[in-house]
C-alpha positions as CSV (number, residue, x, y, z in Angstrom):
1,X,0.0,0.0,0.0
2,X,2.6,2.2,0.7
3,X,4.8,1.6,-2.2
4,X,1.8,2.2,-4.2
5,X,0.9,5.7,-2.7
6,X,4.7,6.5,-3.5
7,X,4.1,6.4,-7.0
8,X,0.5,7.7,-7.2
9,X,0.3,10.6,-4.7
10,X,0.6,10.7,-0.6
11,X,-1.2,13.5,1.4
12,X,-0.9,14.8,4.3
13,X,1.3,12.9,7.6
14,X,2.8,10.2,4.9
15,X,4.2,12.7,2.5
16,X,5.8,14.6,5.8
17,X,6.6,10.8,6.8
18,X,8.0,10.0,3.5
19,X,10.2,13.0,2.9
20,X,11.4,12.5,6.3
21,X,12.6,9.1,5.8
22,X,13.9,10.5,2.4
23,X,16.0,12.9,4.1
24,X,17.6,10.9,6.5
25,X,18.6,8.4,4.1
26,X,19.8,10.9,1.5
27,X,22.1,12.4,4.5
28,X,23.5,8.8,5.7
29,X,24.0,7.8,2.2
30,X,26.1,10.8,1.6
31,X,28.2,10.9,5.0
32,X,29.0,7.4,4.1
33,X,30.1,7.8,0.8
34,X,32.0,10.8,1.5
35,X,31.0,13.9,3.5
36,X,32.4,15.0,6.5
37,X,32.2,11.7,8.0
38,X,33.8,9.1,5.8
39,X,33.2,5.5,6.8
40,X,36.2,3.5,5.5
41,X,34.8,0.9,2.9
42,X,33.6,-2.3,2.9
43,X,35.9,-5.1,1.7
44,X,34.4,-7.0,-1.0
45,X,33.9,-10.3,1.2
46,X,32.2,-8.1,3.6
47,X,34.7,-7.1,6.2
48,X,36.4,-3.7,6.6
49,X,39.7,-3.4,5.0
50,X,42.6,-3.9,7.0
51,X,44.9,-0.6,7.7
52,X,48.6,-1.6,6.8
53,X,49.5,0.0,10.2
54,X,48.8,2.6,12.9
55,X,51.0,5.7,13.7
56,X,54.3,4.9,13.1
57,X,55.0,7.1,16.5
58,X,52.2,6.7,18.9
59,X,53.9,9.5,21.3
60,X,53.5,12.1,18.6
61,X,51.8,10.7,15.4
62,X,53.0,13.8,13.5
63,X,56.5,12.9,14.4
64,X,58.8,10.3,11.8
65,X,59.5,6.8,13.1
66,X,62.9,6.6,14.4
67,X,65.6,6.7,11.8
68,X,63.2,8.3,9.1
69,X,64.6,11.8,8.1
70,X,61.6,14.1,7.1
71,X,61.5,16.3,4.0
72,X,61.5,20.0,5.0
73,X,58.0,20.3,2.5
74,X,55.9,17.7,2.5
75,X,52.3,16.9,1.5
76,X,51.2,18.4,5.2
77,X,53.4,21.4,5.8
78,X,53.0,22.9,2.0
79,X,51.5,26.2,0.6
80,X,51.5,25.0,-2.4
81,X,51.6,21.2,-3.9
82,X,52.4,22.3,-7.3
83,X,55.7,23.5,-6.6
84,X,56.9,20.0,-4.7
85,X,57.5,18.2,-8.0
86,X,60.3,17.0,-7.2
87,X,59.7,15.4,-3.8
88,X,55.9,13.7,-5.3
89,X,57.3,10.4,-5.5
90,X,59.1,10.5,-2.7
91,X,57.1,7.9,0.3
92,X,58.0,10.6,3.1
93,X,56.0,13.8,0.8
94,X,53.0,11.6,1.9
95,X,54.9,10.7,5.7
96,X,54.7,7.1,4.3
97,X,50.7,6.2,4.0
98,X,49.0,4.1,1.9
99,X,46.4,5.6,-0.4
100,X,44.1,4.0,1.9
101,X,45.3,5.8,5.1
102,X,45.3,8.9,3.3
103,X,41.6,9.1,2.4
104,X,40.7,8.7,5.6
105,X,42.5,11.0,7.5
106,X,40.4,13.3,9.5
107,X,37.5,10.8,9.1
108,X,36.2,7.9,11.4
109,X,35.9,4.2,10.0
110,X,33.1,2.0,10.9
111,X,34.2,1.4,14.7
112,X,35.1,5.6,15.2
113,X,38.4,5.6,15.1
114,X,40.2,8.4,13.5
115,X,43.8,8.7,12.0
116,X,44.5,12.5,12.0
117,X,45.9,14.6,9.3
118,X,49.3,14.8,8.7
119,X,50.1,11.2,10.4
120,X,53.1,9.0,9.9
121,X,53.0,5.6,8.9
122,X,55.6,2.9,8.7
123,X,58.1,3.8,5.8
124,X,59.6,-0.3,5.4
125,X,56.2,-1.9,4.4
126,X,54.2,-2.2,1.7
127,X,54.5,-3.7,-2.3
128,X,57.6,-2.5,-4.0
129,X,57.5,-0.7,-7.4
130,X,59.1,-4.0,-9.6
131,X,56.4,-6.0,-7.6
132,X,53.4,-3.9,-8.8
133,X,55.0,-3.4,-12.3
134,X,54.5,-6.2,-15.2
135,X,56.6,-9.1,-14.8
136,X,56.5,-9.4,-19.1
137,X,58.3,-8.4,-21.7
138,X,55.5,-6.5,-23.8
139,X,55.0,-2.6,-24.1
140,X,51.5,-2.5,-25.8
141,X,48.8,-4.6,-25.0
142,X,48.8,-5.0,-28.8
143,X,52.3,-7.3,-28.1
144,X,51.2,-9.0,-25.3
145,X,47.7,-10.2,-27.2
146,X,49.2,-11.2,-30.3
147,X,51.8,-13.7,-28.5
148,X,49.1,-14.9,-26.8
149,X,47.2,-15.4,-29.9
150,X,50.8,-16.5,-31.4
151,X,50.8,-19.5,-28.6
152,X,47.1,-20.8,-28.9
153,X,47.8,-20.8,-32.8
154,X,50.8,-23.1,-32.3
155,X,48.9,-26.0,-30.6
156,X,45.8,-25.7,-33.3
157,X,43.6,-23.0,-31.3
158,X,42.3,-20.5,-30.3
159,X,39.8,-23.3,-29.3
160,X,36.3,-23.0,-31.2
161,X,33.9,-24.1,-28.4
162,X,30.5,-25.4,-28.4
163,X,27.8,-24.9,-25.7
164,X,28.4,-28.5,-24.5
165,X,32.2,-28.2,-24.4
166,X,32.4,-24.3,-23.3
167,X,33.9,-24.2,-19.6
168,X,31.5,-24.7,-16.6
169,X,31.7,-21.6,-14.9
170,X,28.6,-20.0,-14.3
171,X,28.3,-19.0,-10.9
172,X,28.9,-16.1,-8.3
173,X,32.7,-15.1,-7.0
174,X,34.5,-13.5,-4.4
175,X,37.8,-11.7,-5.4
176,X,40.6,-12.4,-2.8
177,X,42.3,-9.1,-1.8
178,X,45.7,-10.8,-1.1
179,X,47.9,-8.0,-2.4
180,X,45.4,-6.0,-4.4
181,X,47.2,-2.8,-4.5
182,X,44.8,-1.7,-6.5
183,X,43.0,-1.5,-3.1
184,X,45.4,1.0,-2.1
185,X,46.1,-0.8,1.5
186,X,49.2,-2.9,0.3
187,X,51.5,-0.2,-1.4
188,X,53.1,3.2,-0.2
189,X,51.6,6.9,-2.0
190,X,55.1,7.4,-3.0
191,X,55.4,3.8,-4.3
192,X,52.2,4.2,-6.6
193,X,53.6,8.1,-7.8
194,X,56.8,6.5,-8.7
195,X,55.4,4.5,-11.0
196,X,53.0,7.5,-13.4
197,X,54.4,10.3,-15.3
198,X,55.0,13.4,-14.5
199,X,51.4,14.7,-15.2
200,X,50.0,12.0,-13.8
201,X,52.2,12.0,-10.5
202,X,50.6,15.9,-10.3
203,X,46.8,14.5,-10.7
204,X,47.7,11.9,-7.7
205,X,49.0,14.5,-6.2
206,X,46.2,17.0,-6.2
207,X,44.0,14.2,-5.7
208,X,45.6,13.1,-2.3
209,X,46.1,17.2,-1.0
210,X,42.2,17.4,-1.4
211,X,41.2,14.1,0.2
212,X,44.0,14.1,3.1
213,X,44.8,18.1,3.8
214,X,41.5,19.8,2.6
215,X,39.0,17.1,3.6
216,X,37.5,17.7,0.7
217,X,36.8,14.4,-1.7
218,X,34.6,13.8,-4.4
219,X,34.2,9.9,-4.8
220,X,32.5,8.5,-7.6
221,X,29.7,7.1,-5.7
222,X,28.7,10.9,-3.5
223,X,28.3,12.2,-6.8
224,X,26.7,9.2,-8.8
225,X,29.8,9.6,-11.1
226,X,31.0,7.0,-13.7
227,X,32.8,4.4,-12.2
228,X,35.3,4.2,-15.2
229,X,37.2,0.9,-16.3
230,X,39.6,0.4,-13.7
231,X,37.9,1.0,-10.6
232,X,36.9,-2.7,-11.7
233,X,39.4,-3.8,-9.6
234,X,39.4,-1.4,-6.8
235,X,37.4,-2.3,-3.5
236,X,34.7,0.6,-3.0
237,X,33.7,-0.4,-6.5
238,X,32.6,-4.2,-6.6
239,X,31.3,-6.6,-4.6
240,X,30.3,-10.6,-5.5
241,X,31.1,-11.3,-9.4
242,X,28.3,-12.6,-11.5
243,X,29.9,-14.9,-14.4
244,X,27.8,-16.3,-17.1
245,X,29.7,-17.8,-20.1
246,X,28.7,-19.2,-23.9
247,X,30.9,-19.7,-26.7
248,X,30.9,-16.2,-27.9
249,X,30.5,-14.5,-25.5
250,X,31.6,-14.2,-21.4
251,X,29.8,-12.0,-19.1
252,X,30.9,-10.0,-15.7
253,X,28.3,-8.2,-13.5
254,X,29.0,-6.6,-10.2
255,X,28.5,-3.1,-8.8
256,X,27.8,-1.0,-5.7
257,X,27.0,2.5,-6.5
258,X,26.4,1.9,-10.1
259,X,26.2,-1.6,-12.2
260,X,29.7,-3.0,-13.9
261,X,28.1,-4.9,-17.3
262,X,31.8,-6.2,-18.4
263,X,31.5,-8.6,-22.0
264,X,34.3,-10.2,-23.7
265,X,33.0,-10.6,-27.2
266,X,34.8,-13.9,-28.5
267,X,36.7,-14.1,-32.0
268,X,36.2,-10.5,-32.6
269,X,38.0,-7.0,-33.5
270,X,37.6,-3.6,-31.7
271,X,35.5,-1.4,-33.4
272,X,34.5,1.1,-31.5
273,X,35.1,4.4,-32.5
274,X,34.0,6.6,-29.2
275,X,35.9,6.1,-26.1
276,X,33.5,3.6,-23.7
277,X,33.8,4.1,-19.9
278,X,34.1,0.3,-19.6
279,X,36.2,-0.3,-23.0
280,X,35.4,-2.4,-25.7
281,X,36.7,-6.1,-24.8
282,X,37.3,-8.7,-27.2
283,X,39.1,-12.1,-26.7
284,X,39.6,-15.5,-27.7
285,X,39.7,-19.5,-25.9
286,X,43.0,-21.2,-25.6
287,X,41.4,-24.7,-24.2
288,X,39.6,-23.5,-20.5
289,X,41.6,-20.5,-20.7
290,X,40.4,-17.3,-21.7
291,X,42.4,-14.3,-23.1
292,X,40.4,-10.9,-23.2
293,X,42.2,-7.3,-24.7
294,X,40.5,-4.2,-23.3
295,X,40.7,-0.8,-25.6
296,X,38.8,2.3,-26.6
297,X,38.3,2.9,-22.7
298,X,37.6,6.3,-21.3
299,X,40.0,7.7,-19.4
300,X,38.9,8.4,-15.4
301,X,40.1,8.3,-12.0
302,X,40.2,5.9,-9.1
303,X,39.6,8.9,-6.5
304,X,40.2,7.0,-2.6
305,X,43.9,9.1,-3.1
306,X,44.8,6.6,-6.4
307,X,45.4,7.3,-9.5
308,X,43.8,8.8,-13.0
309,X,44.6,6.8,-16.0
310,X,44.0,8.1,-19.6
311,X,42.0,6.9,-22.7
312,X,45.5,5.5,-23.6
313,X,44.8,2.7,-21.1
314,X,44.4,-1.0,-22.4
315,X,44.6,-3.9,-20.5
316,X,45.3,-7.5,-20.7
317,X,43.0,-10.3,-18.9
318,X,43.8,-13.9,-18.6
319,X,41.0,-16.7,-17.0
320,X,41.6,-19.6,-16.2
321,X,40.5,-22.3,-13.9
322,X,42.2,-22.2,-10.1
323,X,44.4,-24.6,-8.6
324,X,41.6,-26.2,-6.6
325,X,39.0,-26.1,-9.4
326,X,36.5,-24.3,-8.1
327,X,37.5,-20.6,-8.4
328,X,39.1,-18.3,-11.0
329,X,42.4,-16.9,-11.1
330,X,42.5,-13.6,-13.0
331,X,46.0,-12.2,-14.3
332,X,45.6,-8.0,-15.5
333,X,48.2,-6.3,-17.2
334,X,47.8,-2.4,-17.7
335,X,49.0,-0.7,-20.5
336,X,48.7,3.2,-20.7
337,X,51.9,5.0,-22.3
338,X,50.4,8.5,-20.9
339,X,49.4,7.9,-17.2
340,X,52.5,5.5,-16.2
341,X,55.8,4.9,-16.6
342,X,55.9,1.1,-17.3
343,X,52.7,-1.7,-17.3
344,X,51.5,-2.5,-14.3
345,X,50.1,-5.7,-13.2
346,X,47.9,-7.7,-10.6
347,X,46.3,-10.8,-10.0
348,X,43.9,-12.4,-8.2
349,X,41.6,-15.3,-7.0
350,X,38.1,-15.3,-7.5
351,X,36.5,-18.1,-4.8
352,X,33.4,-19.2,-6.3
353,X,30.7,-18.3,-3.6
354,X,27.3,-19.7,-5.1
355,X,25.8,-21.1,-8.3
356,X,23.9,-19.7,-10.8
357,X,21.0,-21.3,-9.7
358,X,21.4,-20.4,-6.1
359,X,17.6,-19.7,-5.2
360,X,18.6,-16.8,-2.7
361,X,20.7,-15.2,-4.8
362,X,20.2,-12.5,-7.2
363,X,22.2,-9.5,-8.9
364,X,20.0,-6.1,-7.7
365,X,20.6,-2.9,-10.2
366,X,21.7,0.0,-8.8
367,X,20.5,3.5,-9.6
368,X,22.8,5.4,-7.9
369,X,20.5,8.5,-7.7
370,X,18.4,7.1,-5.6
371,X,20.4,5.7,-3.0
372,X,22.3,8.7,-2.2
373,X,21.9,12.7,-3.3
374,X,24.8,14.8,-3.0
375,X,26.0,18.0,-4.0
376,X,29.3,20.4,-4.1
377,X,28.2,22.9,-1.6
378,X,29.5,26.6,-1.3
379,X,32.7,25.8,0.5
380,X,33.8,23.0,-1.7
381,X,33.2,20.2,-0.3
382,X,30.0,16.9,-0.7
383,X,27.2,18.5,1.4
384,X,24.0,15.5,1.2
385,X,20.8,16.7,-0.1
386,X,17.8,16.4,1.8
387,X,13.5,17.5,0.2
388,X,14.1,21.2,0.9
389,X,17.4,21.7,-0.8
390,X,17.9,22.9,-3.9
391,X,18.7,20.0,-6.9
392,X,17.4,17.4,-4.9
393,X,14.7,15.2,-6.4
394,X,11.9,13.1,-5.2
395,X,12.5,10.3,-6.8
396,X,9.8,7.8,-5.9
397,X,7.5,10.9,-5.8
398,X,6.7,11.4,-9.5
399,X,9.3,14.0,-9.9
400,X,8.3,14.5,-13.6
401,X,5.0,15.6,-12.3
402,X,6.5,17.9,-9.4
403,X,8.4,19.7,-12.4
404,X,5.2,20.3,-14.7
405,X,3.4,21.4,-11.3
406,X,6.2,23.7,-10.4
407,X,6.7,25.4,-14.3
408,X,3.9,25.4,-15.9
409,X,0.6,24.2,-13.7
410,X,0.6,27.2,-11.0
411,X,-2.7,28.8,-10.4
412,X,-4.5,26.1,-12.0
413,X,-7.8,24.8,-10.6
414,X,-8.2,20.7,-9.9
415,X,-11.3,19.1,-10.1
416,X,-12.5,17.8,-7.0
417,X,-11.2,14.1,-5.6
418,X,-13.9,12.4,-6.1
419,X,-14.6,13.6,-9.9
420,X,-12.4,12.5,-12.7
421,X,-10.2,14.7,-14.4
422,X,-11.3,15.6,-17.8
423,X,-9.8,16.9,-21.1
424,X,-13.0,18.1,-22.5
425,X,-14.7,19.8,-20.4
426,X,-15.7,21.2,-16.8
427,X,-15.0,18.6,-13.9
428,X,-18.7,17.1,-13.5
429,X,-18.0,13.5,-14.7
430,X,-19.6,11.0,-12.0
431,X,-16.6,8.7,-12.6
432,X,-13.9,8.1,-10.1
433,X,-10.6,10.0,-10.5
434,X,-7.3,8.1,-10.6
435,X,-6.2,7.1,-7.0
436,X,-4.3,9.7,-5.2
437,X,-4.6,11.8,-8.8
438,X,-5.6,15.1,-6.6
439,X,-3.2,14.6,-3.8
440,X,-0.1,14.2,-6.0
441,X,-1.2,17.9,-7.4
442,X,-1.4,19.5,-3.6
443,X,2.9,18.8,-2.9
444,X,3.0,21.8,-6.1
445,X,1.5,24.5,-3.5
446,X,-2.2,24.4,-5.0
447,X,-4.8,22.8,-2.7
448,X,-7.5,20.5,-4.3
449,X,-10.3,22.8,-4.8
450,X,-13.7,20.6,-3.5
């Protein structure tokens, strides 16, 4: 009943209700994907990711660990970021914090704990820079696919499959973080700026002042932004994987503040011509092992103090069945000339969590609008949306209706409840008007008229 009085009109105590509810869920939405109060994220098998460490110096968390010379500039002491060029890929510019610990500086995790601005962290942990780089020889994802292609050719493939012989692996799956820098928990700042250019060391940079110093983010979810390609394999972005394969084609789904439709179109050529926000993915079978070539992507950012990458990027996928037979194993190699300095590289586990017939299971759709309304407010930074700001919108309250109400339906008179609307003439039909048809006019500032 009440779902249906969302869509065809409330009056009176369950419109207050309704927007009050509305309110509070815009504002929680919002301070939990990015406002003042930032709740670190969920991991992507439910748990909150695991800081690499706490302050470094527990005495005076703004002080370097023992033995750790400080730079006389640095990420927390600068006027000006632009100017530090020189120390950006340097892990002390950012006092030796992982991306992770950066973006949530100032801001309280799930159990209200807070790591202040301008902490240090432990300078000798983390991923090095050869262990995030590629471990192959190729410098285009061009390379790399063709000696792939090179190596199913020589032992009669790439395999041809049929529905009957096409790999079994339908199902749901859980990525393993184990060393997912991508995260940006298991690698210094400084490690990840070594590793972009110049420009793109400056963008991290910028990115991390704004989210660490100025408090002042703008994640892809507050805003209902793109996701972009890559965020793929970040943690905010994903949760449980959806696979469906066929012959020609193999299918990803996942998604948390907007929906990741990934398909690798099998024994075909890019052709795309516009740059796609998830890239145009083609690919081919080498036996139960499949090779996918991402390109024509739109360039984006990670935000959570990462990276940007550029609509250079192309990347590399190889699937193939895990040790145990049960999961996935999922090897990515990133190509973009423009954003960094060499390929990078990761791989991971996908456990397989539930079948594709699992009868609680299902994939739901996101709209991000509706789950969270947010805005840039006057001083710069996300400031939620509630019924009585401006740009918010009602969306289970026939917002299409609120606008023709607003612009062009002031002053008019409405018939009376009981009597239907009509086109043709005065309001004196004896028929029945549409349910709530009267009370979805009054939220516009005119009263039914009786």
């Amino acid at each position: 009943m009440v779902a249906r009085n969302l869509m065809s009109g409330t009056s009176g105590g369950l419109m207050i209700f309704r927007n009050a509810l509305a309110a509070l869920a815009a504002g929680s939405l919002a301070l939990a994907a990015g406002a003042q109060s930032v709740r670190m994220p969920l991991r992507d098998d439910g748990a909150k990711p695991k800081v690499m460490s706490k302050a470094a110096n527990p005495a005076d968390p703004t002080k370097p660990p023992p033995g750790v010379e400080p730079l006389a500039i640095d990420l927390f002491n600068t006027q000006n970021f632009y100017f530090d060029a020189e120390h950006w890929a340097d892990k002390r510019y950012t006092r030796c914090n992982t991306p992770n610990e950066l973006w949530s500086m100032g801001s309280a995790d799930g159990a209200g704990v807070h790591r202040g601005a301008g902490t240090w962290g432990d300078c000798n942990r983390g991923l090095s820079a050869d262990e995030v780089a590629s471990p192959y020889p190729y410098k285009s994802a061009q390379e790399h696919y063709d000696a792939l292609l090179a190596q199913a050719k020589a032992h009669g493939g790439p395999t041809q499959h049929t529905r009957a012989s096409a790999p079994d692996w339908d199902g749901w799956y859980r990525r393993n973080r184990d060393k997912q820098w991508i995260y940006g928990d298991a690698l210094l700042a400084g490690t990840m700026a070594a590793l972009l250019t110049p420009e793109y060391q400056k963008r991290m940079t910028q990115l991390v002042y704004h989210e660490a110093v100025s408090n002042a983010p703008q994640w892809n979810s507050s805003l209902c932004y793109p996701e972009g390609l890559i965020r793929w394999w970040s943690a905010p972005a994903i949760r449980d994987i959806e696979v469906l394969v066929t012959p020609k084609e193999v299918q990803f789904l996942s998604g948390v503040a907007d929906n990741f439709i990934r398909k690798i179109l099998v024994g075909q050529k890019h052709v795309q011509k516009v740059p796609q926000w998830y890239g145009e993915t083609v690919g081919f079978w080498d036996g139960d092992t499949l090779v996918a070539w991402t390109a024509n992507v739109q360039g984006w950012t990670i935000a959570h103090s990462m990276f940007e990458f550029s609509n250079a990027m192309q990347v590399i996928e190889i699937v193939k069945p895990g040790p145990d037979g049960k999961g996935l194993v999922v090897d990515a190699t990133f190509y973009d000339p423009e954003a960094f300095v060499r390929p990078l590289h990761t791989a991971a586990t996908w456990n397989r969590v539930g079948n594709i017939d699992d009868p609680e299971r299902r994939y739901t759709f996101v709209e991000c609008r509706t789950q969270s309304q947010s805005a840039v407010g006057p001083d710069g930074r996300l400031k939620p949306l509630g019924p009585l700001d401006e740009g918010y919108v009602d969306y289970f309250g026939r917002p299409w209706a609120q606008t023709w109400e607003k612009h062009f339906e002031q002053g008019w008179q409405l018939p009376n409840e009981s009597r239907s609307p009509s086109l043709a003439g005065p309001a004196d039909s004896a028929s029945p008007s549409p349910a709530g048809w009267a009370d979805s006019r009054s939220t516009a500032g005119t009263a039914p008229t009786d």
